[in-house]
N, CA, C and O atoms as a GROMACS GRO file, in nm:
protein
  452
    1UNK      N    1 -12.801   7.378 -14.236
    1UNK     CA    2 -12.849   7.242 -14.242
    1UNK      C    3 -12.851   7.200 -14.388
    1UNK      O    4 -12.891   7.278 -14.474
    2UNK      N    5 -12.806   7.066 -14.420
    2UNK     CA    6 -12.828   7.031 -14.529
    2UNK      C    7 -12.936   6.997 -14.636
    2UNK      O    8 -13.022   6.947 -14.563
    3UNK      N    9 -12.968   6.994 -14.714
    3UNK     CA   10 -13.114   6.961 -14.771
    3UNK      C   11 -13.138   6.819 -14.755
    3UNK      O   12 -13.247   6.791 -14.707
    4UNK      N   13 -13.055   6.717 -14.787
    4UNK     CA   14 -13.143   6.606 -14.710
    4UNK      C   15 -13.127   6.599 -14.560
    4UNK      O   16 -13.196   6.506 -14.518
    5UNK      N   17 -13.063   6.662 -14.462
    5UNK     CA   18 -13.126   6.649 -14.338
    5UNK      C   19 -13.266   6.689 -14.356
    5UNK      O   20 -13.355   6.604 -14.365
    6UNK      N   21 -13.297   6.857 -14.363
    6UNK     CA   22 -13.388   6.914 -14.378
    6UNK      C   23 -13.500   6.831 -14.440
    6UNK      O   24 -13.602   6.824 -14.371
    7UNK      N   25 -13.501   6.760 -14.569
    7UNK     CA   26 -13.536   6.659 -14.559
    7UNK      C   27 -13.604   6.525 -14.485
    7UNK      O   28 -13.707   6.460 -14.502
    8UNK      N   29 -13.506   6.522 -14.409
    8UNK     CA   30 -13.566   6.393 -14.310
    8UNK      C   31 -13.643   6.478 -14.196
    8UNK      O   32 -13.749   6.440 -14.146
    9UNK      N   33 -13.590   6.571 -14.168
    9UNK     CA   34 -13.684   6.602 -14.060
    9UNK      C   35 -13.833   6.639 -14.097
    9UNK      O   36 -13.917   6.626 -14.008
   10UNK      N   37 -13.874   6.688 -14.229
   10UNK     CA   38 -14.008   6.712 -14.310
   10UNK      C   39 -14.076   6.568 -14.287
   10UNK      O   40 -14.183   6.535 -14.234
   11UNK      N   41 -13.962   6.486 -14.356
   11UNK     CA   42 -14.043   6.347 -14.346
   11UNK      C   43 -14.085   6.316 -14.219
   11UNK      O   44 -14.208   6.305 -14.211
   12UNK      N   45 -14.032   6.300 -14.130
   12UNK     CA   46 -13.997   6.282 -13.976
   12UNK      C   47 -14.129   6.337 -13.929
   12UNK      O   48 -14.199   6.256 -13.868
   13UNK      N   49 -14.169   6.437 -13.943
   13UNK     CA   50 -14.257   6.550 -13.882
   13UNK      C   51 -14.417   6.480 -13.970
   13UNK      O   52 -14.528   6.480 -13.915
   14UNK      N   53 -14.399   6.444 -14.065
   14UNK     CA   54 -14.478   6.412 -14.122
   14UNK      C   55 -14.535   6.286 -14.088
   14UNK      O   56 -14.646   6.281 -14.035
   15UNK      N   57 -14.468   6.179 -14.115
   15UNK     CA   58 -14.469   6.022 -13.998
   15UNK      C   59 -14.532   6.038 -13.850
   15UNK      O   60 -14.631   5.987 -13.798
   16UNK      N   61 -14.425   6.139 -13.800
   16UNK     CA   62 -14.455   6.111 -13.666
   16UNK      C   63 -14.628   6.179 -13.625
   16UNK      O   64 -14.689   6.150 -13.522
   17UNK      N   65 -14.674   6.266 -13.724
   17UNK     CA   66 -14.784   6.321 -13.652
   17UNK      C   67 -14.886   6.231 -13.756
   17UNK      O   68 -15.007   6.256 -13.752
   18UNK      N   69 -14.834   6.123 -13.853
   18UNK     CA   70 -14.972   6.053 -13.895
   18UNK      C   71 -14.999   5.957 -13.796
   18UNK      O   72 -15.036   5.855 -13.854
   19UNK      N   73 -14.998   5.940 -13.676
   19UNK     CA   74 -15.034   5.795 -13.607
   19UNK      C   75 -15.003   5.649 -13.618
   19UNK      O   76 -15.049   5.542 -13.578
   20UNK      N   77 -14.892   5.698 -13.699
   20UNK     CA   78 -14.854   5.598 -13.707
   20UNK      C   79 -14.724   5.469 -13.532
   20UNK      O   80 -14.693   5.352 -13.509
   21UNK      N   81 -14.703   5.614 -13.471
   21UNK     CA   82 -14.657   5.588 -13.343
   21UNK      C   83 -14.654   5.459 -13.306
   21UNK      O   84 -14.561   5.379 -13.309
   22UNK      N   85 -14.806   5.441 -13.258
   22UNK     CA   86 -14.862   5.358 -13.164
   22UNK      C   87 -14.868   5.223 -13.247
   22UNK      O   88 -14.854   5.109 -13.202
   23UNK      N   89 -14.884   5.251 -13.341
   23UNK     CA   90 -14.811   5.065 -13.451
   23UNK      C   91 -14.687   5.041 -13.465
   23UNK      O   92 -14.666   4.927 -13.505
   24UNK      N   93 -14.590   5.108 -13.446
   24UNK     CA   94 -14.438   5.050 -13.413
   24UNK      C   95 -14.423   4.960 -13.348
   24UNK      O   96 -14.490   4.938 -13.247
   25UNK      N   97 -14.327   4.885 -13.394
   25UNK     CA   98 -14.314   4.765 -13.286
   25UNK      C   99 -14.172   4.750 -13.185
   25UNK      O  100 -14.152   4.688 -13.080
   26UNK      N  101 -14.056   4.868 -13.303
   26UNK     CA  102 -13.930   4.925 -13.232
   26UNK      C  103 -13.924   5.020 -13.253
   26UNK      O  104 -13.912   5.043 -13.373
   27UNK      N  105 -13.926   5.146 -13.156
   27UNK     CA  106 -13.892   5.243 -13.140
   27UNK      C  107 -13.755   5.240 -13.238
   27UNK      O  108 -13.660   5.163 -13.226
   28UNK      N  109 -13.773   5.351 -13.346
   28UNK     CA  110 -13.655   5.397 -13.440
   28UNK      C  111 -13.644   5.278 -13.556
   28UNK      O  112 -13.540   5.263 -13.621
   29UNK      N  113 -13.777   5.183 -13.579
   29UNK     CA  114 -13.741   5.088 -13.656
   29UNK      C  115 -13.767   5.217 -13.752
   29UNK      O  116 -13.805   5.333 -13.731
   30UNK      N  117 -13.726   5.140 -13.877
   30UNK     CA  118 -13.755   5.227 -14.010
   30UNK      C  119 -13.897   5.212 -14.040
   30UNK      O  120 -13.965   5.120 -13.995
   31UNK      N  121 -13.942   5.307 -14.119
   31UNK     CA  122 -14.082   5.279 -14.194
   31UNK      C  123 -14.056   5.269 -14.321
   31UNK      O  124 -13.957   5.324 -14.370
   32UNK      N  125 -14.154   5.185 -14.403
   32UNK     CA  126 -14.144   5.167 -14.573
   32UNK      C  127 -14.223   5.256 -14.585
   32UNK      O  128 -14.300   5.285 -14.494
   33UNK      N  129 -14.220   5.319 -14.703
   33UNK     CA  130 -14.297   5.419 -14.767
   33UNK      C  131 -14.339   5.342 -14.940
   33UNK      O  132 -14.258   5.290 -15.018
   34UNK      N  133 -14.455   5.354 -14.955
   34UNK     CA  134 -14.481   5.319 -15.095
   34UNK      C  135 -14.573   5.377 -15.142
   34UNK      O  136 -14.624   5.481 -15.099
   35UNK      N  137 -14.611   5.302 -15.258
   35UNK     CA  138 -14.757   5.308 -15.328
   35UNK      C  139 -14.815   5.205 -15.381
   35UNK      O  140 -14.760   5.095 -15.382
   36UNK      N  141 -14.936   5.228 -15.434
   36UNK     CA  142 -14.986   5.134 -15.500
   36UNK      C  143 -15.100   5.201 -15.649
   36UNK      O  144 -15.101   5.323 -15.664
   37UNK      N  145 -15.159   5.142 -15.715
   37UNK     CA  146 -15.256   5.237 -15.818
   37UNK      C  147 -15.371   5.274 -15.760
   37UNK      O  148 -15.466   5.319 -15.824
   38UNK      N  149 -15.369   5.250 -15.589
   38UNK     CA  150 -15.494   5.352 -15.516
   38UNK      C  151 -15.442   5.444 -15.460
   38UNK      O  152 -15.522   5.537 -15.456
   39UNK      N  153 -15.312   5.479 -15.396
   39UNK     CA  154 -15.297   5.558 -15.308
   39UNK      C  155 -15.152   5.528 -15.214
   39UNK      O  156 -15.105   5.415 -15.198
   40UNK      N  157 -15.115   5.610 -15.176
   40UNK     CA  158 -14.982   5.586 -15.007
   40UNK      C  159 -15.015   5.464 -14.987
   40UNK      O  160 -15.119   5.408 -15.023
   41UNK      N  161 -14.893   5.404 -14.905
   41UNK     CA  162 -14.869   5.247 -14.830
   41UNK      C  163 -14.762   5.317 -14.736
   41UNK      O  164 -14.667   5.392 -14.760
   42UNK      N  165 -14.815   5.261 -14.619
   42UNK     CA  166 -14.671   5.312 -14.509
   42UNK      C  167 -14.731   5.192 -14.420
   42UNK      O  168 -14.834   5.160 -14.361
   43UNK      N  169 -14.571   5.138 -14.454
   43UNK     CA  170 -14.550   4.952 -14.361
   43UNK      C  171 -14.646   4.864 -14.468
   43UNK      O  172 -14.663   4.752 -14.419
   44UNK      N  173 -14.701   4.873 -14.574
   44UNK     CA  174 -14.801   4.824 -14.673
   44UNK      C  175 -14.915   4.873 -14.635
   44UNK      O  176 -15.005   4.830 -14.708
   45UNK      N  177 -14.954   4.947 -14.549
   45UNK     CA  178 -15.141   4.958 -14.478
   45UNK      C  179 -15.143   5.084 -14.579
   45UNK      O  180 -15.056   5.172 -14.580
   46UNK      N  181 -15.247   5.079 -14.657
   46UNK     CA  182 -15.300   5.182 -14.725
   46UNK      C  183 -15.350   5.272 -14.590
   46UNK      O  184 -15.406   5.245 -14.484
   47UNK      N  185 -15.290   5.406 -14.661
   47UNK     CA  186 -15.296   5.487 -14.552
   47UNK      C  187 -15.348   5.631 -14.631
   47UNK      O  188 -15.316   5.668 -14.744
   48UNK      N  189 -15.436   5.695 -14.539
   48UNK     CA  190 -15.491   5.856 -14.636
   48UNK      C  191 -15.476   5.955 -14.518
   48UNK      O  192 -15.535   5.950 -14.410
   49UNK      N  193 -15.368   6.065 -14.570
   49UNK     CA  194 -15.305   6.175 -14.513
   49UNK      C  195 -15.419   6.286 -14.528
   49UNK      O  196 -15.459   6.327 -14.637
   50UNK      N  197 -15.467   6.331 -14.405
   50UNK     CA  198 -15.537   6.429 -14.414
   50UNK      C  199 -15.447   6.524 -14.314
   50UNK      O  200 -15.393   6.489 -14.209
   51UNK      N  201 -15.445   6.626 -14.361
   51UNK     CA  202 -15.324   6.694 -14.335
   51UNK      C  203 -15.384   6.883 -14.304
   51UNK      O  204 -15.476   6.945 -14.359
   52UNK      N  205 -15.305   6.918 -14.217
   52UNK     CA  206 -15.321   7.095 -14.199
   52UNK      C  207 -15.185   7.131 -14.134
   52UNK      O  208 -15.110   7.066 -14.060
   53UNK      N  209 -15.175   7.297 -14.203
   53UNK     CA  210 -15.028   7.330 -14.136
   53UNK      C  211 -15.073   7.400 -14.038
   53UNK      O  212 -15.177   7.463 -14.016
   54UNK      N  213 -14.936   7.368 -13.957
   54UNK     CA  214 -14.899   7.477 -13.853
   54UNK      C  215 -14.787   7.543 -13.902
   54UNK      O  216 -14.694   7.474 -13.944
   55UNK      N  217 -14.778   7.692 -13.906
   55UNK     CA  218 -14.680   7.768 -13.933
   55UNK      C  219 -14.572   7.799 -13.786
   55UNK      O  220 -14.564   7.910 -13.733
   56UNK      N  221 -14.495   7.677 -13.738
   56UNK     CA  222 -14.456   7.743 -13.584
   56UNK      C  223 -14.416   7.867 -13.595
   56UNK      O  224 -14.489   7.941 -13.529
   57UNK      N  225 -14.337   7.919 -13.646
   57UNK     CA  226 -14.292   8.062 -13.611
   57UNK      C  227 -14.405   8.192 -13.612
   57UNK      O  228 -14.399   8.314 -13.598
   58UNK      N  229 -14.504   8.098 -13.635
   58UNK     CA  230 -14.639   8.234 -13.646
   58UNK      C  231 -14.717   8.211 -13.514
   58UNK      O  232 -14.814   8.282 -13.488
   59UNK      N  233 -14.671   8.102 -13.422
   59UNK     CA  234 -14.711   8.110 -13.288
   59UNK      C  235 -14.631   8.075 -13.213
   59UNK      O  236 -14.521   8.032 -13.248
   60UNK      N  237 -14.681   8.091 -13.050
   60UNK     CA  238 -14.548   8.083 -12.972
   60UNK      C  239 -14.523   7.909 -12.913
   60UNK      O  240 -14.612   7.826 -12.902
   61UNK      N  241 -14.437   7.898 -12.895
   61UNK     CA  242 -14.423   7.727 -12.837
   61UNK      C  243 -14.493   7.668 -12.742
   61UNK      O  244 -14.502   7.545 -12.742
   62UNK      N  245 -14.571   7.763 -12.621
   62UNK     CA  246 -14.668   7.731 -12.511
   62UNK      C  247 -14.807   7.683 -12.602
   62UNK      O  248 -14.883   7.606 -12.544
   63UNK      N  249 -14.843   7.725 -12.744
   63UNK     CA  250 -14.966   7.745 -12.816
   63UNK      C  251 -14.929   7.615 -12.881
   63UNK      O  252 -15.027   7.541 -12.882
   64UNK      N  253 -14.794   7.545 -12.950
   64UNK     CA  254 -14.775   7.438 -13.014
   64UNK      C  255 -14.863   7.269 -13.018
   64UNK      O  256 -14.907   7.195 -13.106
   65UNK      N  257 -14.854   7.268 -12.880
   65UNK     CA  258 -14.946   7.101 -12.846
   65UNK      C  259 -15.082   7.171 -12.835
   65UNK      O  260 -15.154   7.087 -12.889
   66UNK      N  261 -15.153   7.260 -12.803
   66UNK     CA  262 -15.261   7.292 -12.784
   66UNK      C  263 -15.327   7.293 -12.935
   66UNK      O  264 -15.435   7.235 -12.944
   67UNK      N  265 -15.272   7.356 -13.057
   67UNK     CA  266 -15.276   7.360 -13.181
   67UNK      C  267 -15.288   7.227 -13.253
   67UNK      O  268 -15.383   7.202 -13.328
   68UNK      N  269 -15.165   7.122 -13.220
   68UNK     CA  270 -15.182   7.005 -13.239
   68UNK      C  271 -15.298   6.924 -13.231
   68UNK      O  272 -15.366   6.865 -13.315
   69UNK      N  273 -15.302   6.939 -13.069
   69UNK     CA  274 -15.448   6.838 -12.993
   69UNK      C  275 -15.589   6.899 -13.106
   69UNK      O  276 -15.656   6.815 -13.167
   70UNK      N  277 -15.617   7.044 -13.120
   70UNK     CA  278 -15.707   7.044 -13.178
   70UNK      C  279 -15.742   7.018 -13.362
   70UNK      O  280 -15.836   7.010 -13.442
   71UNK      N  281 -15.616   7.015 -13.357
   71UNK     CA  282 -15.592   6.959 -13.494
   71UNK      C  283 -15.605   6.774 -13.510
   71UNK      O  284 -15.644   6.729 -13.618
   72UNK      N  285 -15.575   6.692 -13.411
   72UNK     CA  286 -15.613   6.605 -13.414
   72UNK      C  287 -15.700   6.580 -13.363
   72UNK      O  288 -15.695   6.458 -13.349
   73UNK      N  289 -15.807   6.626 -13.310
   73UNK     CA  290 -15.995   6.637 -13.254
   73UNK      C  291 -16.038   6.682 -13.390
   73UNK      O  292 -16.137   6.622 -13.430
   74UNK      N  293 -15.985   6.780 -13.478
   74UNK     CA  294 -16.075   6.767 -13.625
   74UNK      C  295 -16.045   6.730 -13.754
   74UNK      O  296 -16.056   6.776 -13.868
   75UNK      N  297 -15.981   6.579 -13.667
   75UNK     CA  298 -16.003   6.499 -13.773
   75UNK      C  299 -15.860   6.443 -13.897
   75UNK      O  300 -15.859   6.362 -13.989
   76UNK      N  301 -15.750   6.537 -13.837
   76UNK     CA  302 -15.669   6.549 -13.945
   76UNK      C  303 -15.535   6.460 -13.895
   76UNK      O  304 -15.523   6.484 -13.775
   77UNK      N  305 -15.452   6.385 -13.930
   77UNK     CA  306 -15.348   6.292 -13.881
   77UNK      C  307 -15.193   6.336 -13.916
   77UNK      O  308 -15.095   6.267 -13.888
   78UNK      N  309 -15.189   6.452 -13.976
   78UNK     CA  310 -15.104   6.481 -14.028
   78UNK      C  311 -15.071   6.649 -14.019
   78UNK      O  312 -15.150   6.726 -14.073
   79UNK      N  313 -14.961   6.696 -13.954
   79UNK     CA  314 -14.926   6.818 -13.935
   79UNK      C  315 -14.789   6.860 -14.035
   79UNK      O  316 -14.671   6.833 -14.014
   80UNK      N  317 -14.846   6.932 -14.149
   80UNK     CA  318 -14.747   6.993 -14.254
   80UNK      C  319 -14.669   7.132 -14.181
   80UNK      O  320 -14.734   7.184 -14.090
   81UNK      N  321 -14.543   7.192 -14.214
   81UNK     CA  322 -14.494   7.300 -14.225
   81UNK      C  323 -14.372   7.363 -14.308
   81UNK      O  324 -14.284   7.296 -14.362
   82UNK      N  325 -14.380   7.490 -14.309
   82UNK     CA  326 -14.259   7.547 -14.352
   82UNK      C  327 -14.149   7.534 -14.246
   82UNK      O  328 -14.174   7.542 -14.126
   83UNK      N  329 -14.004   7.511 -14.303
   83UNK     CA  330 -13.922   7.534 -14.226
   83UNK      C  331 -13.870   7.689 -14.278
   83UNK      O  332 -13.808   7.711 -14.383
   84UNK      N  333 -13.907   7.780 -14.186
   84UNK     CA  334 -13.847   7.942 -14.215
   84UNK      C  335 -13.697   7.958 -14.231
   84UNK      O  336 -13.649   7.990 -14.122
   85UNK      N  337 -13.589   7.946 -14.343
   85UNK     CA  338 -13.471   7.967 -14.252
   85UNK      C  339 -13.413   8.069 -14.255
   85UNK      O  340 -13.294   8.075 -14.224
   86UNK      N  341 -13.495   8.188 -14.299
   86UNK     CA  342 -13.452   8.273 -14.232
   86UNK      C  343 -13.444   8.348 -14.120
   86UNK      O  344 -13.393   8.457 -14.093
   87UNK      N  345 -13.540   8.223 -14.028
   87UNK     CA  346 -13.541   8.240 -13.921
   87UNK      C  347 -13.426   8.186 -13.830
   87UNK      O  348 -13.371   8.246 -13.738
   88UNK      N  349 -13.390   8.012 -13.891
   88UNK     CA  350 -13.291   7.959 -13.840
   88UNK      C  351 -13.174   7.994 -13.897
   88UNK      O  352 -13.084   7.923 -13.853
   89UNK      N  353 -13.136   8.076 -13.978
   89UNK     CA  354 -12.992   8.114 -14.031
   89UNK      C  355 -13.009   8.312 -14.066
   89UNK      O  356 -12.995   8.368 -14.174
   90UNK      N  357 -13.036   8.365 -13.956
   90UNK     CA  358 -13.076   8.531 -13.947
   90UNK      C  359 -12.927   8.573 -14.029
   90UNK      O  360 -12.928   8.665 -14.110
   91UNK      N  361 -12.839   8.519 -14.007
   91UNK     CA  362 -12.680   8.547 -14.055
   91UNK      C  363 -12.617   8.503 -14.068
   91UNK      O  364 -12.562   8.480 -13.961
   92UNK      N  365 -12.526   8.425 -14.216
   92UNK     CA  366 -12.494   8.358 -14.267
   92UNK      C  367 -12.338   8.244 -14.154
   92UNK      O  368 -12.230   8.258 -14.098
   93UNK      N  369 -12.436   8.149 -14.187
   93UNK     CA  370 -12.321   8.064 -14.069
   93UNK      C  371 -12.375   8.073 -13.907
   93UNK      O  372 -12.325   8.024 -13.805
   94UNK      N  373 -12.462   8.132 -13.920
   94UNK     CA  374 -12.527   8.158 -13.721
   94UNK      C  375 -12.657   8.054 -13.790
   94UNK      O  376 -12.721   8.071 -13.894
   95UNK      N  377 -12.664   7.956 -13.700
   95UNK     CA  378 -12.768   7.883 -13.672
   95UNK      C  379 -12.868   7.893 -13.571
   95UNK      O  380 -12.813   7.864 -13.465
   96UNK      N  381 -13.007   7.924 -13.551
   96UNK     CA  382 -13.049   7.892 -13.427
   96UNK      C  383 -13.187   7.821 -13.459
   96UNK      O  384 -13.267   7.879 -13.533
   97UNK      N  385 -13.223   7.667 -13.392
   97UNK     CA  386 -13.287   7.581 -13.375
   97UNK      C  387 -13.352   7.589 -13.245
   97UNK      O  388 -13.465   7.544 -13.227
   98UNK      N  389 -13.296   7.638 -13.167
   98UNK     CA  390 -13.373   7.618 -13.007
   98UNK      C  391 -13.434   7.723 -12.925
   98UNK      O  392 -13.495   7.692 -12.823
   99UNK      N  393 -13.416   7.891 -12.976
   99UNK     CA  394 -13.465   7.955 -12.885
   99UNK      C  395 -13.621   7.976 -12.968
   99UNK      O  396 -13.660   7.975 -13.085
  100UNK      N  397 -13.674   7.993 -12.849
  100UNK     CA  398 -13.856   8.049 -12.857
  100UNK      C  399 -13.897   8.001 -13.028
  100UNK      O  400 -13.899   7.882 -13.061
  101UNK      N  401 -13.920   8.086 -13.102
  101UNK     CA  402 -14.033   8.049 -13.185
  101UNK      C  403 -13.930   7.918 -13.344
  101UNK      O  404 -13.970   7.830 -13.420
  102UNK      N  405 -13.801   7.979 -13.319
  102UNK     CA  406 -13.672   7.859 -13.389
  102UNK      C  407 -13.676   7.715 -13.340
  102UNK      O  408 -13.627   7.618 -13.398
  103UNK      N  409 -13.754   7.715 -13.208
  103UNK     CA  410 -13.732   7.563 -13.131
  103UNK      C  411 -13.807   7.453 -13.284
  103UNK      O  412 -13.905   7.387 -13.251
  104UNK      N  413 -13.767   7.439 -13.418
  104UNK     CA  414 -13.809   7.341 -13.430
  104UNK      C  415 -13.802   7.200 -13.401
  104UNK      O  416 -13.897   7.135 -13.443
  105UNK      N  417 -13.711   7.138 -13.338
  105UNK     CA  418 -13.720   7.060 -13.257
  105UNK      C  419 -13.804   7.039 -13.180
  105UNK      O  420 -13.874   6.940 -13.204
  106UNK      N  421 -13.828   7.103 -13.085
  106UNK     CA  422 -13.931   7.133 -13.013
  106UNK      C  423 -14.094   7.072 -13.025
  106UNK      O  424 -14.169   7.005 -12.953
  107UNK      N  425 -14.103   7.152 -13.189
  107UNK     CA  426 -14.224   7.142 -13.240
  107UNK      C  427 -14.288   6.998 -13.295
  107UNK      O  428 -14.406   6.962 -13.296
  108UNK      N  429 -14.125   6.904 -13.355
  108UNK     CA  430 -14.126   6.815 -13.404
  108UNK      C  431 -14.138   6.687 -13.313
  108UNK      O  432 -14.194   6.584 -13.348
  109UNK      N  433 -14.076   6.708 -13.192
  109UNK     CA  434 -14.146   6.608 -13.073
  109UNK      C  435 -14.280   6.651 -13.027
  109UNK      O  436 -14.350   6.551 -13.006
  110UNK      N  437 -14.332   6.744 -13.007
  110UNK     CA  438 -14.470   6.795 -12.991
  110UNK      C  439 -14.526   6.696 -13.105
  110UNK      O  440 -14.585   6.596 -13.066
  111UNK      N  441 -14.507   6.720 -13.269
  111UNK     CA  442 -14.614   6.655 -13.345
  111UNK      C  443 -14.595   6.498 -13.310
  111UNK      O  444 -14.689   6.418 -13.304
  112UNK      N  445 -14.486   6.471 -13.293
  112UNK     CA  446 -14.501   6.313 -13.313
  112UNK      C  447 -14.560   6.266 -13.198
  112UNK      O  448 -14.632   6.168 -13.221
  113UNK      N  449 -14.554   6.311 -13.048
  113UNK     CA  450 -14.615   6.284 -12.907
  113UNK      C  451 -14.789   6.285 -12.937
  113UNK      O  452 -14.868   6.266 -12.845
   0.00000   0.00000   0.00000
């Protein structure tokens, strides 16, 4: 994967689990990202990222939304992670994204849902 894909999907993962969802007005519109001399702007709404990781590959994918939900019951809008790739590239040119604990995909519709 390339570094700005890899890239967008950090961002992606990041957006989608701040709540920001449910204020869209088109599914796949773009979001602005800014600042100002207080803090983040996303769409202009001063916005404050309180944030905790999930490490997916350190749990299994049945544990993923359960992790989430209680992560957003304490309080936090924002789900950070590592992307492992030496998990997704075990051997140079073999990719894997989708089985068991590699599903990041997976994980990344989990945060944004």
């Amino acid at each position: 994967m390339k570094p700005l894909k890899l890239l967008f999907f950090l961002g992606a993962l990041i957006l989608a689990a701040s709540g920001l969802k449910a204020s869209r007005k088109v599914p796949g519109e773009p979001y602005t990202v800014g600042h100002s001399n207080r803090g983040l702007l996303i769409d202009d709404v001063p916005r404050v990222l309180t944030t905790g990781a999930i490490h997916y590959p350190r749990s299994t994918p049945a544990m993923w939304d359960s992790l989430m939900k209680k992560a957003k019951a304490g309080g936090l809008n924002t789900i950070d992670t590592y992307v492992f790739w030496n998990l997704h590239e075990p051997r140079k040119g073999h990719y894997d994204f989708a089985t068991d604990r590699a599903n990041l995909p997976l994980f990344l519709q989990l945060a944004q849902d």
